[in-house]
PyMOL CGO cylinders between C-alpha atoms (Angstrom):
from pymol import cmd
from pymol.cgo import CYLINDER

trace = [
    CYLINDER, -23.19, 34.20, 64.81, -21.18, 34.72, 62.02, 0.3, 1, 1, 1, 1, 1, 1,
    CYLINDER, -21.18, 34.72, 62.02, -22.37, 34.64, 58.31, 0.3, 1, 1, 1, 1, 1, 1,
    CYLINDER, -22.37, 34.64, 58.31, -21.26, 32.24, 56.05, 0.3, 1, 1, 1, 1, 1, 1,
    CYLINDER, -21.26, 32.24, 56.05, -19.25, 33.32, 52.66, 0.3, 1, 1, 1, 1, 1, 1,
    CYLINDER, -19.25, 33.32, 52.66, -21.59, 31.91, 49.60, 0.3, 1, 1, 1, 1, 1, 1,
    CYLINDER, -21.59, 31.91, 49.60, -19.29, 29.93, 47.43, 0.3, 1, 1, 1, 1, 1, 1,
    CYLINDER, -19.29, 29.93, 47.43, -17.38, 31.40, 44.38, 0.3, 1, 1, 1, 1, 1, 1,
    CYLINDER, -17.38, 31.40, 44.38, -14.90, 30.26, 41.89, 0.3, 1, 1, 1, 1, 1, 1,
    CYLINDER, -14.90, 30.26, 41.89, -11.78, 29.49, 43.03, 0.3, 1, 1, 1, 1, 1, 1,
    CYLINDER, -11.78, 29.49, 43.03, -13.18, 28.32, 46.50, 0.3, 1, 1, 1, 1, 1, 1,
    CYLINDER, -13.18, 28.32, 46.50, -12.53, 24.91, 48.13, 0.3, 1, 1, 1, 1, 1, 1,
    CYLINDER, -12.53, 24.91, 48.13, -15.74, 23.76, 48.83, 0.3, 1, 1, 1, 1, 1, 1,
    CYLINDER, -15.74, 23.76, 48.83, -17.23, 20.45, 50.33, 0.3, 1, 1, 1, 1, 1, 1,
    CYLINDER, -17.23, 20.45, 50.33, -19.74, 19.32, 48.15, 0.3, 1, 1, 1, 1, 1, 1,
    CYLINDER, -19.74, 19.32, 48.15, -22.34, 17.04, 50.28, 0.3, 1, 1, 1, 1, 1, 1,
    CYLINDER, -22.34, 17.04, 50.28, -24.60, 15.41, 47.60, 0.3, 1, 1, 1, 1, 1, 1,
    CYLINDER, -24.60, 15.41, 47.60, -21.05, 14.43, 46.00, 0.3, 1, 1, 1, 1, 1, 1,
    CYLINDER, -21.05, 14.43, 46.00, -19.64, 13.45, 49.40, 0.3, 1, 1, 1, 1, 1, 1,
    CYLINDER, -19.64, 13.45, 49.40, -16.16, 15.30, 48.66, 0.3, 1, 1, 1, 1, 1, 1,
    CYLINDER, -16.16, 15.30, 48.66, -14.84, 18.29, 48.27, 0.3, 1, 1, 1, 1, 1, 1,
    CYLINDER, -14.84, 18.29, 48.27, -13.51, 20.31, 45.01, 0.3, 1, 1, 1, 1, 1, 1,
    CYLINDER, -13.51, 20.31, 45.01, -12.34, 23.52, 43.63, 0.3, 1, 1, 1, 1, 1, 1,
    CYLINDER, -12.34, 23.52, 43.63, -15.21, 25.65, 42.15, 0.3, 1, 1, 1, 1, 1, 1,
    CYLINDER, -15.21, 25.65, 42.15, -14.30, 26.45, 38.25, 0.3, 1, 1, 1, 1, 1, 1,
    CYLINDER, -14.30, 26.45, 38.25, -17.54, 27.90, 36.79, 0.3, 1, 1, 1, 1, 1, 1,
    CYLINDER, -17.54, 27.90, 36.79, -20.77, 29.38, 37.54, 0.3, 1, 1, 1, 1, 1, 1,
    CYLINDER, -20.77, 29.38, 37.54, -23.10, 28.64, 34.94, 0.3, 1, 1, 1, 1, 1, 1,
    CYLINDER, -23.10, 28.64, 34.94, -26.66, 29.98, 35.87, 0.3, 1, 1, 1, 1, 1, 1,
    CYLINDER, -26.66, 29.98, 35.87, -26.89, 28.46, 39.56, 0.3, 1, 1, 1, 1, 1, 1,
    CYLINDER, -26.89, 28.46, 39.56, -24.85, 25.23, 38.20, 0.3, 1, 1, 1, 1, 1, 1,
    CYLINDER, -24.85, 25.23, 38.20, -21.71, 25.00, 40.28, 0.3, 1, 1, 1, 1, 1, 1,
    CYLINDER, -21.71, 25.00, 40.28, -18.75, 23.31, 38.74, 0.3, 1, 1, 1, 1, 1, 1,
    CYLINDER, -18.75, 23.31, 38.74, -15.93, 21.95, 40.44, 0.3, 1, 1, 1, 1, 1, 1,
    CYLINDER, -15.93, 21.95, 40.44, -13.17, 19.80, 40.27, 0.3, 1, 1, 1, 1, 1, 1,
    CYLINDER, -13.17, 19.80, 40.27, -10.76, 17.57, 42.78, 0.3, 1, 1, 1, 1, 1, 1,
    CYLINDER, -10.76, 17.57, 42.78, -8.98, 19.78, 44.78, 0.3, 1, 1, 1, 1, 1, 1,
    CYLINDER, -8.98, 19.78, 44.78, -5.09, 18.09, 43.60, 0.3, 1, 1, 1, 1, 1, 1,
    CYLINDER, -5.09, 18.09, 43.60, -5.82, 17.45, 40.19, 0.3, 1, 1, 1, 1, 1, 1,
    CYLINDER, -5.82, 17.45, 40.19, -7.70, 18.77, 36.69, 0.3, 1, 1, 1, 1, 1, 1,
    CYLINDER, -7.70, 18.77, 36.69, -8.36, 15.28, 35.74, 0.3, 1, 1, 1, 1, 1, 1,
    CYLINDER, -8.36, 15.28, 35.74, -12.33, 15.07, 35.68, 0.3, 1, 1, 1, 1, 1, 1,
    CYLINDER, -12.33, 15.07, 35.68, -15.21, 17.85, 36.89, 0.3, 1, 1, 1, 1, 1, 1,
    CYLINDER, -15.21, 17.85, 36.89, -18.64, 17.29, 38.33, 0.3, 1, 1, 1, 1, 1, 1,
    CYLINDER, -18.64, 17.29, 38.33, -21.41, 19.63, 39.14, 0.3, 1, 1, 1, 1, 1, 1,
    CYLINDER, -21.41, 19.63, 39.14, -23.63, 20.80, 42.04, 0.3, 1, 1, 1, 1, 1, 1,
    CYLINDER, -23.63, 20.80, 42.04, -27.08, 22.17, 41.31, 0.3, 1, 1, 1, 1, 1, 1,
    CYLINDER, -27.08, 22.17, 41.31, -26.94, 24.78, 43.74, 0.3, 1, 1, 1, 1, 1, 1,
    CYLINDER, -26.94, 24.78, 43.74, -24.80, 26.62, 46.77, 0.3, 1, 1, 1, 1, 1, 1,
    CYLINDER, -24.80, 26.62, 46.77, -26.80, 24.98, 49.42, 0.3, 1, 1, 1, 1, 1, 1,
    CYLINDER, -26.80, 24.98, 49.42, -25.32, 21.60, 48.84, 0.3, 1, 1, 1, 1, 1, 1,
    CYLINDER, -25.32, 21.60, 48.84, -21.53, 23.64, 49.49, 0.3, 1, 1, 1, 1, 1, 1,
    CYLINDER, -21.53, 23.64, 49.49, -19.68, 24.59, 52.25, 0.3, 1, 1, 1, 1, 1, 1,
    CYLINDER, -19.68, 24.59, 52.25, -16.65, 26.84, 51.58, 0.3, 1, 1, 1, 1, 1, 1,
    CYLINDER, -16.65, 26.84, 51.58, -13.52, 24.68, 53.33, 0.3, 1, 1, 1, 1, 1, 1,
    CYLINDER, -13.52, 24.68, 53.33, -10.96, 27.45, 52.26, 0.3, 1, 1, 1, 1, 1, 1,
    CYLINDER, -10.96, 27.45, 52.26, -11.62, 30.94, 50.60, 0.3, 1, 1, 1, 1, 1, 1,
    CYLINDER, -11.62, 30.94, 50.60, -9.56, 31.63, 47.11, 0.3, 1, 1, 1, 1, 1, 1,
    CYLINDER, -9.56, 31.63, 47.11, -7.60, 33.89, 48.14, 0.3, 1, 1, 1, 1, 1, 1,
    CYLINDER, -7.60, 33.89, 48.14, -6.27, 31.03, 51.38, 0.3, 1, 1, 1, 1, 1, 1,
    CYLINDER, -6.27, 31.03, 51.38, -6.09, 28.18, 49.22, 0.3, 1, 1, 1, 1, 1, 1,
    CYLINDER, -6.09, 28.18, 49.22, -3.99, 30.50, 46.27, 0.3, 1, 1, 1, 1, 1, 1,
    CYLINDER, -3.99, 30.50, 46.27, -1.90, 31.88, 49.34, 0.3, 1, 1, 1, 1, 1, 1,
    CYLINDER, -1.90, 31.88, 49.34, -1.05, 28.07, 50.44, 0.3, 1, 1, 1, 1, 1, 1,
    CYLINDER, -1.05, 28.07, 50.44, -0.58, 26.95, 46.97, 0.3, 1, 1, 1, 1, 1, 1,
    CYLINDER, -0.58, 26.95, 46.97, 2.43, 29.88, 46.57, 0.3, 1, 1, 1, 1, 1, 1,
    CYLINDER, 2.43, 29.88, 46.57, 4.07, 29.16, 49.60, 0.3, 1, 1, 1, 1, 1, 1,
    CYLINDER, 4.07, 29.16, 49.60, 4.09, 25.41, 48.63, 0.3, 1, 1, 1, 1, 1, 1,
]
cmd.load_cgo(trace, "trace")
């Protein structure tokens, strides 16, 4: 079984008490905040890590956005 990356900025994440996903920007204690994946328009946060899963790693999603 493999283990699971714990979420960090710059991380797509799916954020299941939000029911979408986002783009982590800050850490703030164990606050998570994120924003929509395509846009900068509005942020929301998530209490903790357990209520993310990491969709795409920074260092994919920055790779993607490059080639783009």
């Amino acid at each position: 079984m493999s283990e699971q990356k714990s979420p960090w900025v710059g991380d797509q994440v799916y954020d299941s008490n939000a029911d979408k996903e986002g783009v982590i920007t800050d850490v703030k204690g164990e606050t998570f905040i994120l924003r929509p994946v395509h846009t900068w328009a509005h942020t929301w946060t998530a209490p903790c890590a357990d209520v993310l899963e990491v969709t795409m790693p920074r260092l994919e999603r920055v790779a993607r956005e490059r080639e783009a």
